[in-house]
C-alpha positions as CSV (number, residue, x, y, z in Angstrom):
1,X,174.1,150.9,68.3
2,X,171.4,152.3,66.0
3,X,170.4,156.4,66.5
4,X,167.7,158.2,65.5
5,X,169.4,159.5,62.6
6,X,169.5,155.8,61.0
7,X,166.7,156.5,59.1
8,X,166.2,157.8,55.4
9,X,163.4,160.2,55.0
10,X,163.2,160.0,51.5
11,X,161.7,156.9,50.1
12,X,162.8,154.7,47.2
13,X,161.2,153.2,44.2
14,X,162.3,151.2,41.8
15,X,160.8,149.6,38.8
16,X,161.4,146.0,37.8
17,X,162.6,144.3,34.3
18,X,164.8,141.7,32.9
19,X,168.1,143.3,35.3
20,X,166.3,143.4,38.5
21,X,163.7,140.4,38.5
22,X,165.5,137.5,39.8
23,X,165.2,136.5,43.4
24,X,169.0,136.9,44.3
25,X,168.7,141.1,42.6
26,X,165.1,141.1,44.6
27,X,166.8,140.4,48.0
28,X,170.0,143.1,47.6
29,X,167.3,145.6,46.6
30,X,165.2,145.1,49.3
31,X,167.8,144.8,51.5
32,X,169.7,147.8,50.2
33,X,166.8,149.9,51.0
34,X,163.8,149.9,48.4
35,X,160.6,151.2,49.5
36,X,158.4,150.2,47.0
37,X,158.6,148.0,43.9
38,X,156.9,148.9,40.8
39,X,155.7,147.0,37.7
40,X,155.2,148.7,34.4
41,X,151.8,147.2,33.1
42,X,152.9,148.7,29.3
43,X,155.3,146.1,28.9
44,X,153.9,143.5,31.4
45,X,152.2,140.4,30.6
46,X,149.8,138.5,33.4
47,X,151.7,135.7,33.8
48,X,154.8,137.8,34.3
49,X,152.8,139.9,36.6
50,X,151.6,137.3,38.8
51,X,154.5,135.2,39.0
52,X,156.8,138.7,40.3
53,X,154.5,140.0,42.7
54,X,154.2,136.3,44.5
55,X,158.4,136.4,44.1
56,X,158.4,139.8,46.2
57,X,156.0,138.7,48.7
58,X,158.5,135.5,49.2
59,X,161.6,137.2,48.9
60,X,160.6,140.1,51.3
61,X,159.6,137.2,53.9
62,X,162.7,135.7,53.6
63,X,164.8,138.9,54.2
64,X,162.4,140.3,56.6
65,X,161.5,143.4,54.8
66,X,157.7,144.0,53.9
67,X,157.9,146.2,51.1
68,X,155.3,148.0,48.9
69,X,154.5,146.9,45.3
70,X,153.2,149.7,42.8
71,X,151.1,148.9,39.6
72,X,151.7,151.0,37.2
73,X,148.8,150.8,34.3
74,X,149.2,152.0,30.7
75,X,146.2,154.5,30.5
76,X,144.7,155.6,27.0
77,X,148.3,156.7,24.7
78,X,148.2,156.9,20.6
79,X,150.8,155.2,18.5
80,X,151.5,154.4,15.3
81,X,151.1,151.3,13.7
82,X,153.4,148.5,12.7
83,X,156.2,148.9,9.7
84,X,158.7,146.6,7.6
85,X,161.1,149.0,7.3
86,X,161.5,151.8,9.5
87,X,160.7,155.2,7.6
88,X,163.7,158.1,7.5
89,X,161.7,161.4,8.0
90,X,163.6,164.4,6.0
91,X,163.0,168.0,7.3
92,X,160.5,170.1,4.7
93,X,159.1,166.1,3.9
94,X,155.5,166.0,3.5
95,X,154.0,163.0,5.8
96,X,150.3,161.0,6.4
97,X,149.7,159.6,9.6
98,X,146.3,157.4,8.3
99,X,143.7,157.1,10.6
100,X,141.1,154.6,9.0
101,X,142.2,150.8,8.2
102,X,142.9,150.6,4.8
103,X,142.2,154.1,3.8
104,X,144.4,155.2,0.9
105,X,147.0,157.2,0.9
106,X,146.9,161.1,0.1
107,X,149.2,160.8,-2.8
108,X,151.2,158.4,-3.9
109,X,154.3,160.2,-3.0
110,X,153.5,160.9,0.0
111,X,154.9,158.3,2.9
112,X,152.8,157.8,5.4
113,X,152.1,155.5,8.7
114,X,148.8,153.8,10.3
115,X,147.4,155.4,13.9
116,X,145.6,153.5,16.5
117,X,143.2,156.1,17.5
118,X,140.3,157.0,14.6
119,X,139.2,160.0,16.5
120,X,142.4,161.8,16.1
121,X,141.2,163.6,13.6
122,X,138.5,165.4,15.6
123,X,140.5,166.5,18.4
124,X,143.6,167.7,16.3
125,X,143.5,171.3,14.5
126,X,145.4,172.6,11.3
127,X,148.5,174.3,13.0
128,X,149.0,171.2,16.1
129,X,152.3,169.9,16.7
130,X,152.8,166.1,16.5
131,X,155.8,164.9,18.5
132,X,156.6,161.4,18.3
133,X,159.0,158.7,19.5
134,X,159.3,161.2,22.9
135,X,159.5,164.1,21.1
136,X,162.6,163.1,18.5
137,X,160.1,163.9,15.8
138,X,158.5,166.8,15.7
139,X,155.9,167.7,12.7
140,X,153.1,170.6,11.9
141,X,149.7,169.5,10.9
142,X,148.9,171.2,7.6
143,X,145.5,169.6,6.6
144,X,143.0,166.4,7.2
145,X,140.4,164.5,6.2
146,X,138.2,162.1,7.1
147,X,141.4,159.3,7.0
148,X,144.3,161.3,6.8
149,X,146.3,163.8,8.9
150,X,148.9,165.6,6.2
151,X,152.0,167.0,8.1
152,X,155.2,168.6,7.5
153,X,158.3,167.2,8.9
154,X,160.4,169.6,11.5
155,X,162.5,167.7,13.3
156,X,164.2,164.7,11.0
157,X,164.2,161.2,12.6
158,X,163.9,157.5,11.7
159,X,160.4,156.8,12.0
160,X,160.2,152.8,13.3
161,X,156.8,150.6,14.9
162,X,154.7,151.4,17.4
163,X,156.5,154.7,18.4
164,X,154.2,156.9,21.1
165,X,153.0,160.1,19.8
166,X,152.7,163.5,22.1
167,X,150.0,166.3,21.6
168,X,151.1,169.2,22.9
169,X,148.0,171.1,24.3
170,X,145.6,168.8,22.4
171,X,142.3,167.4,24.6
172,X,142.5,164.0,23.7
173,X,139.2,162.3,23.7
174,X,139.9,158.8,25.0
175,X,139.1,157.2,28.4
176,X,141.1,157.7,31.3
177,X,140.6,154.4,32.2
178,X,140.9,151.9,29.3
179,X,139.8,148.2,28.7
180,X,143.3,147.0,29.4
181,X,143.9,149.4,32.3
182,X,140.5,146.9,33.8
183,X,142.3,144.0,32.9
184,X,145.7,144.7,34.3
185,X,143.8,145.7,37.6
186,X,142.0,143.0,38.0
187,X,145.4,141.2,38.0
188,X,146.6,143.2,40.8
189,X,143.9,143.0,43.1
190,X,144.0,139.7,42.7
191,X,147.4,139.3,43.7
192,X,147.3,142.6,46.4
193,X,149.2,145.0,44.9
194,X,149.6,148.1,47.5
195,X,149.4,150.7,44.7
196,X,147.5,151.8,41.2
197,X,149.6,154.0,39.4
198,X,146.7,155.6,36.9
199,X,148.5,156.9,34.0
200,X,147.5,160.6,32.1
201,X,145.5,161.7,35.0
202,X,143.5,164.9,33.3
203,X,141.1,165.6,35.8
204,X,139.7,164.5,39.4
205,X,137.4,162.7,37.6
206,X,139.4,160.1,36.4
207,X,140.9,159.0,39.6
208,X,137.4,158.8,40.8
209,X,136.6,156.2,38.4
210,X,139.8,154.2,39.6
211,X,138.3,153.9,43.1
212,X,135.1,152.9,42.3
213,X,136.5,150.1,40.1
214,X,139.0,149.7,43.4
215,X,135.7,149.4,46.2
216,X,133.8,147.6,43.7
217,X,136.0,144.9,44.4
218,X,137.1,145.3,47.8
219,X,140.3,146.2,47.1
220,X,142.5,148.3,49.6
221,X,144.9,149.7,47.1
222,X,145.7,153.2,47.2
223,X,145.6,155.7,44.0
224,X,148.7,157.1,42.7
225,X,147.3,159.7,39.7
226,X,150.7,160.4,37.3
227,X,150.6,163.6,36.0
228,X,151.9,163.9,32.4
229,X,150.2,166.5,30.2
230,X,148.5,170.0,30.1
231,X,144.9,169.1,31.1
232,X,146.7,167.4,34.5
233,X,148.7,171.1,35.1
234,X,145.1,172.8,34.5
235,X,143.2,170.6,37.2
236,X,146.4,169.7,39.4
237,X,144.7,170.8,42.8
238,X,141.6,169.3,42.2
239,X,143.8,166.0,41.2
240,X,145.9,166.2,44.3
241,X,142.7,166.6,46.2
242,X,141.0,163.5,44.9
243,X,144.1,160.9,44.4
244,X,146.1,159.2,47.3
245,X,149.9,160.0,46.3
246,X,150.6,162.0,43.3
247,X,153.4,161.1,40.6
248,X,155.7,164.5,38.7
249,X,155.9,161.8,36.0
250,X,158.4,163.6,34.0
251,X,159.0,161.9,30.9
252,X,156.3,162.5,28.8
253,X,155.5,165.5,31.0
254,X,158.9,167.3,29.8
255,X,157.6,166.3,26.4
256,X,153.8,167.5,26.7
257,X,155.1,171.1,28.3
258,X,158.0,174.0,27.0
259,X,161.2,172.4,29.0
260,X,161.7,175.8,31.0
261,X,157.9,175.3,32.7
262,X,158.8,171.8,33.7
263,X,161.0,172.5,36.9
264,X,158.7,175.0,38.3
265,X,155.9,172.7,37.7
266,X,157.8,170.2,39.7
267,X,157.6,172.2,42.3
268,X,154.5,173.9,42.3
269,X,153.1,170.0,42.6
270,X,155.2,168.8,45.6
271,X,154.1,172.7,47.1
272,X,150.8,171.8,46.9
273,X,150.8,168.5,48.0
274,X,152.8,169.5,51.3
275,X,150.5,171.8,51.8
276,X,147.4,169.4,52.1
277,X,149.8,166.5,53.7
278,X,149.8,164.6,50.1
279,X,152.7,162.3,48.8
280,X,154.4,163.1,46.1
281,X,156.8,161.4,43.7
282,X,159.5,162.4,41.2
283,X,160.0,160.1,38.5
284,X,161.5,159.5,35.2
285,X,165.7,160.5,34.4
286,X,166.6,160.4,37.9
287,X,170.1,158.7,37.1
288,X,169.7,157.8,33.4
289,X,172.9,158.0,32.4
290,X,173.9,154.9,35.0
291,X,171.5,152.5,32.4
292,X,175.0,152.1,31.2
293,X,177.6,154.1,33.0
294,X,178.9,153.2,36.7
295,X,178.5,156.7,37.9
296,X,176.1,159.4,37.9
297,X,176.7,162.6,36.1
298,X,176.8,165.7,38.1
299,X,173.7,167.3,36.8
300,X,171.3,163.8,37.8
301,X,173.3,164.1,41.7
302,X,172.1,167.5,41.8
303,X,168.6,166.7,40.2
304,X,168.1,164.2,42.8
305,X,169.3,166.6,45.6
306,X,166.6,169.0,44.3
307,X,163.4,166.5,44.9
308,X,165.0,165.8,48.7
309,X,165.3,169.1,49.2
310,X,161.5,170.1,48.1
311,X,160.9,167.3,50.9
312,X,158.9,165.0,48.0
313,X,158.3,161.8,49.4
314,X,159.6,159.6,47.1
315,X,162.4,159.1,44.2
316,X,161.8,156.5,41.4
317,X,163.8,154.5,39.1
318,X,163.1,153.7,35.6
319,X,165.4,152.2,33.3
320,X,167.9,152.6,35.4
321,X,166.8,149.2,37.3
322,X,164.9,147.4,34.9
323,X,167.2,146.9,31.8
324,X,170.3,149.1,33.3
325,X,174.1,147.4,34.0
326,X,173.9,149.3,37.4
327,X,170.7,148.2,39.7
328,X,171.7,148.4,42.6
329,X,174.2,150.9,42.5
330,X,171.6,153.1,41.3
331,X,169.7,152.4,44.4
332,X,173.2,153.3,46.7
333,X,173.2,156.8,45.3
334,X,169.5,157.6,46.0
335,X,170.3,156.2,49.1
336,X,174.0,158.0,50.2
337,X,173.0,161.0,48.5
338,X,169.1,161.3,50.3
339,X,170.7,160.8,53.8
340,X,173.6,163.6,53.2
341,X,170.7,166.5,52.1
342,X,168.5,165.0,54.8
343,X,171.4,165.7,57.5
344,X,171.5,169.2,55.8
345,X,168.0,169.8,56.0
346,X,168.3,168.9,59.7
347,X,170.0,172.0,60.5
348,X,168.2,174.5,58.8
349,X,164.9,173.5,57.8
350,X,162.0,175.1,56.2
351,X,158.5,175.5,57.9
352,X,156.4,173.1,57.5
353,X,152.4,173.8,55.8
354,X,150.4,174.9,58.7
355,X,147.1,172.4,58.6
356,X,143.6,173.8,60.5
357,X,142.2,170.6,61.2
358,X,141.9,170.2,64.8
359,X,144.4,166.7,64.6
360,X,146.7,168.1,62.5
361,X,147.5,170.7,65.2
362,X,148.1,167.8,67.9
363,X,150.1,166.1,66.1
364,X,152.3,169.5,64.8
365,X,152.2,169.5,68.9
366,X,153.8,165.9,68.6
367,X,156.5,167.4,66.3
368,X,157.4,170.7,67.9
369,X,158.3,168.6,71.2
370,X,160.4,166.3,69.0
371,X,162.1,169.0,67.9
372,X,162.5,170.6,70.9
373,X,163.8,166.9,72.9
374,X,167.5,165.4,72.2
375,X,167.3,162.0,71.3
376,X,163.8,161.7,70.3
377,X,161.2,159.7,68.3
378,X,158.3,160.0,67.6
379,X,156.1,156.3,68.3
380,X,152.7,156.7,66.5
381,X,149.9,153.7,66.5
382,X,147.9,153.7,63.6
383,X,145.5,151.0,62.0
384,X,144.9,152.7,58.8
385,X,147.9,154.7,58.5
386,X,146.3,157.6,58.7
387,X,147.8,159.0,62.3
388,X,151.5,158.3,60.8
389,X,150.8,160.2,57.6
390,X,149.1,163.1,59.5
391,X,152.6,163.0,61.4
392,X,154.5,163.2,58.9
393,X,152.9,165.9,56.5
394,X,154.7,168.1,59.2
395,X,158.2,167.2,57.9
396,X,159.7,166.9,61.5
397,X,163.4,167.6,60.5
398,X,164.9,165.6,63.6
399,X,162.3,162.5,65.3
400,X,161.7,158.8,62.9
401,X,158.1,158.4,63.1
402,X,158.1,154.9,63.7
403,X,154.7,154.0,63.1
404,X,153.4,150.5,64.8
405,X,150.2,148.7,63.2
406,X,148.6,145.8,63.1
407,X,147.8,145.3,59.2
408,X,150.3,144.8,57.0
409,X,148.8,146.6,54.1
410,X,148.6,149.3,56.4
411,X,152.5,148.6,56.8
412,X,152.9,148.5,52.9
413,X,151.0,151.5,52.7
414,X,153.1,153.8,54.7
415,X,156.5,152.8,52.6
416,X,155.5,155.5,50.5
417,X,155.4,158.0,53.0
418,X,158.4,160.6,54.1
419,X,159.8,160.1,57.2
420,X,158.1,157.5,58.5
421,X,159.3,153.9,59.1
422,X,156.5,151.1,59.4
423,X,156.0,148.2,62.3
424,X,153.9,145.2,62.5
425,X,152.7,144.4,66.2
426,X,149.7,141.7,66.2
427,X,147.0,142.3,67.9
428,X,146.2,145.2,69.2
429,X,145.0,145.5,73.0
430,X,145.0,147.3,75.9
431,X,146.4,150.7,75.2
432,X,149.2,150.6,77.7
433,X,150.0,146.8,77.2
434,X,150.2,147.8,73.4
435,X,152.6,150.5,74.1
436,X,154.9,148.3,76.4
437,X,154.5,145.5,73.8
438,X,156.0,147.9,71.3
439,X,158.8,149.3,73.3
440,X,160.4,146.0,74.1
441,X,160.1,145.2,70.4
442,X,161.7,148.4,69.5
443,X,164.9,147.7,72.3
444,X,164.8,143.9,71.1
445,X,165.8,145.0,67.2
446,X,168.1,148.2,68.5
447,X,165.7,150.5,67.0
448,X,165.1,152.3,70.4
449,X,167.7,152.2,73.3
450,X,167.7,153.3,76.6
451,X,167.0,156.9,77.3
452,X,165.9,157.8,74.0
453,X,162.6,159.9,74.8
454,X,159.3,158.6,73.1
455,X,156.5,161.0,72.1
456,X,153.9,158.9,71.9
457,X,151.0,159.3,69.6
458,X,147.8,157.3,70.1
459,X,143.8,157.2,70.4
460,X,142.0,156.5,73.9
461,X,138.7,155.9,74.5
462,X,137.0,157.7,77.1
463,X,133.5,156.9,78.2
464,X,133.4,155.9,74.4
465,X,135.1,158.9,72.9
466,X,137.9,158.7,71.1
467,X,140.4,161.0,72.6
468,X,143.8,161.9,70.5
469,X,146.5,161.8,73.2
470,X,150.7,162.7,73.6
471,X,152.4,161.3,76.1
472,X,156.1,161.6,76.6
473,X,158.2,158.4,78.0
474,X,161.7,157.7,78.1
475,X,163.1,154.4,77.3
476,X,164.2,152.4,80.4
């Protein structure tokens, strides 16, 4: 018989590619536990994009699963151009990186590769590093013009097409929200994506811009801002503020900041976004090494262990599940290893942010009688999601929140957030009908058994007030 302790707290995402995009991998990821699927829109083409997220939607009916999809757009990035041959950079090597079509080279013994942003020369300085190909390549910038940026080599590498280039501390001048970014939206409204994921988030700003795009069209989808450079650390409480779910995207983080800064930056982030009842994510290396090996390595088990014990709200998958040998493997260990620090955590937690707001202290009320009641849960009805989210910003270490609603991109919506497992009930009605309804659906699936004690969270009108109310029930 299911117990209260058959929930995971910590939610899973994984992102989707040629290993993990066929219906049979869809149904053993959903079923093995993934929250939230997510689609990388730098490597996604429409049709592609279309064709998967109407695959989910089928394959999620068919196990009986609603789960969350994630859009992940490319945002403004700088790369070099195309090339024949890739280009072996020597240490000491003197190196163009040309900014203008067709503009000549410096010298004629100088090598030298095309850009795809003309403005680089105004926001780069004599003395900037240039990182490229994640960081492999590392060069100084030792003079420009009006087409050419002249750099010495640091760091040798093999220089090949299209490689991403990093700017370590550099303003970068172009939109936060670029003409394919519109594009790639527009494809996911159509199609009802849960999430955005906006990509190089640098100030509050840019999120803003996403959700006037998003209520423009009538879209529902919620904000995730990905914070990846030094203008994002600068403004990260004013981003947390604005966005709906925040992303420690680490990769080109790691790469954008000194290494030693990145961990504490990790969890300054999740700190703050506990402390205003945010989401949080931790991306990027999780369990890199299972791309191709069977097994994690001990320093990713303990890696993972660290997010679930900062309490983030969610773990994500890269590579591991899109072009890795080990999918849903990968997906086992986040799972096994989230539920053994969760049962940890149970026993000695830490204290959860203390909100002001006037709900958040009724429904800390819900949580400290959880805590205080054996064979609890916490039942919280919620239209928007914003009840079970409130709930759940207070980490309760022992109660589910099992969150009943009557949308399902409400449902959707609240895979993303700790602690909380989602219902559908259709329609809402009377408040105590609803309540009954809910409770025989519960005991009907085993989710709830008999004299397990429900601390009920709910609105009542009264004399056309809306009332917060907790009521305590056991299961009969």
């Amino acid at each position: 018989m299911p117990s209260t302790s058959d929930l995971r707290r910590t939610k899973i995402i994984a992102t989707l590619g040629p290993a993990t995009e066929s219906e049979e991998m869809l149904a053993k990821l959903i079923t093995a536990g993934v929250d939230v699927l997510r689609l990388n829109m730098a490597h996604a083409k429409h049709d592609w994009t279309r064709m998967i997220i109407r695959r989910i939607r089928t394959v999620a009916a068919h196990v009986g699963r609603e789960v969350a999809i994630m859009m992940d757009i490319k945002g403004p990035e700088i790369r070099t151009g195309d090339l024949e041959v890739p280009i072996e950079l020597q240490p000491g090597e003197i190196f163009d990186f040309t900014v203008k079509p067709c503009a000549t080279q410096g010298g004629a013994e100088v090598r030298s590769v095309d850009v795809n942003y003309s403005d680089l020369v105004n926001d780069i300085k004599v003395g900037d590093t240039v990182l490229v190909d994640s960081g492999l390549i590392r060069l100084e910038v030792l003079s420009k013009d009006q087409a050419h940026i002249r750099c010495r080599v640091l760091t040798p590498g093999s220089l090949t097409s299209r490689r991403h280039i990093n700017l370590p501390g550099v303003k970068v001048n172009l939109p936060a929200f670029t003409q394919k970014d519109k594009l790639d939206s527009i494809v996911g409204i159509e199609e009802g994506v849960d999430f955005i994921a906006l990509s190089f988030v640098r100030e509050a700003n840019d999120v803003e811009q996403l959700r006037l795009f998003l209520r423009e069209r009538g879209s529902r989808a919620l904000i995730i801002a990905k914070i990846e450079d030094q203008s994002a650390i600068d403004n990260l409480d004013e981003i947390i503020q604005a966005t709906d779910a925040l992303m420690v995207a680490r990769g080109d983080l790691g790469i954008e900041v000194p290494l030693q800064e990145l961990p504490v930056i990790q969890r300054r982030a999740v700190r703050t976004c506990l402390a205003i009842g945010r989401p949080v994510i931790i991306a990027t290396h999780m369990l890199e090494s299972m791309i191709s090996q069977p097994m994690p390595t001990r320093a990713e088990i303990t890696d993972v262990a660290n997010a679930v014990y900062e309490q983030a709200d969610c773990v994500m998958l890269s590579g591991e599940t899109t072009i890795g040998k080990y999918p849903l493997e990968c997906v086992r260990v986040l799972d096994t290893l989230s539920r053994r620090i969760e049962a940890e955590q149970a026993t000695d937690f830490p204290q959860p942010a203390v909100f002001v707001q006037e709900r958040m202290k009724t429904f800390r009320a819900a949580v400290v009688l959880a805590n205080e009641l054996p064979r609890s849960l916490i039942l919280v009805f919620t239209r928007h999601g914003t009840n079970a989210a409130g709930i759940a910003a207070h980490r309760p270490p022992h109660a589910p929140v099992l969150a009943i609603t009557d949308n399902v991109e409400t449902l959707r919506h609240l895979r993303l957030v700790r602690s909380v497992e989602p219902f559908l009930l259709t329609p809402f009605g009377d408040p105590e009908e609803t309540i009954e309804r809910a409770t025989a659906a519960l005991v009907k699936i085993g989710r709830i058994r008999t004299g397990d004690k429900l601390i009920i969270v709910s609105d009542v009108q009264a004399k056309g007030r809306r009332i917060d109310s907790i009521q305590l029930r056991t299961v009969e």
